[in-house]
C-alpha positions in Angstrom: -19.9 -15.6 6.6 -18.0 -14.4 9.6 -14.5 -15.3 7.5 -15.7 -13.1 4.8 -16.3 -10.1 6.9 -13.1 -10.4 8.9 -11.2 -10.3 5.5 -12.9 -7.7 4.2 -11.9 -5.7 7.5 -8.8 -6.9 7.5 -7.9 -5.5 3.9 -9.7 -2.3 4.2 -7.3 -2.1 7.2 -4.1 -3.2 4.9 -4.8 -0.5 2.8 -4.6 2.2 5.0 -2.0 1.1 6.5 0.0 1.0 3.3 -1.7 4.8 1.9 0.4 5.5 5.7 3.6 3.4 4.8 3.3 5.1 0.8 3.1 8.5 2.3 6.4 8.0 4.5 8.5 7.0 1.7 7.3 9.9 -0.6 8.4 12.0 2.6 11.7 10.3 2.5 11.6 10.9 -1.4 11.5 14.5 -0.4 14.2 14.8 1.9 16.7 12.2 0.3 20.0 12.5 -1.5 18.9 11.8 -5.5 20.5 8.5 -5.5 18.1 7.1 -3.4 15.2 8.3 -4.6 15.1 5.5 -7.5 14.8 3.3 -4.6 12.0 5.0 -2.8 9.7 5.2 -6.2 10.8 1.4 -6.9 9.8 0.0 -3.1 5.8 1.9 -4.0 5.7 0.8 -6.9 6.5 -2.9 -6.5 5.3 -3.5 -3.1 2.3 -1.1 -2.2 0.7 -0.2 -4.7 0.1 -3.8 -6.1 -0.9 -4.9 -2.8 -3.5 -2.0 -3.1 -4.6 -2.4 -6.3 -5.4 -6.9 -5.1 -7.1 -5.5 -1.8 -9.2 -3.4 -3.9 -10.0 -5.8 -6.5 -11.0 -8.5 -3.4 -13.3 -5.6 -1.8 -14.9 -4.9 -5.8 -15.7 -8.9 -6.0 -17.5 -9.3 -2.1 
């Protein structure tokens, strides 16, 4: 029982820390030259949003 609360801590934690970590890169997205703002929306997109979108569906199920 204990395991299962931790993890849900630990994932509500994960994703705020990756709404903080999407926020910095659509600040850099901002302020960037246009050729690296491909890069910027690619990173999001691949890396923090999906992990978002597992935490949440983990959270939904317990």
């Amino acid at each position: 029982m204990k395991d299962k609360k931790r993890m849900k801590k630990l994932r509500e934690k994960r994703i705020k820390s990756l709404q903080k970590q999407i926020d910095k890169h659509e600040e850099k997205i901002q302020k960037e030259k246009e050729v690296f703002k491909g890069y910027w929306k690619k990173e999001i997109a691949e890396k923090f949003l999906k992990q978002i979108e597992e935490d949440e569906d983990y959270l939904e199920e317990k």
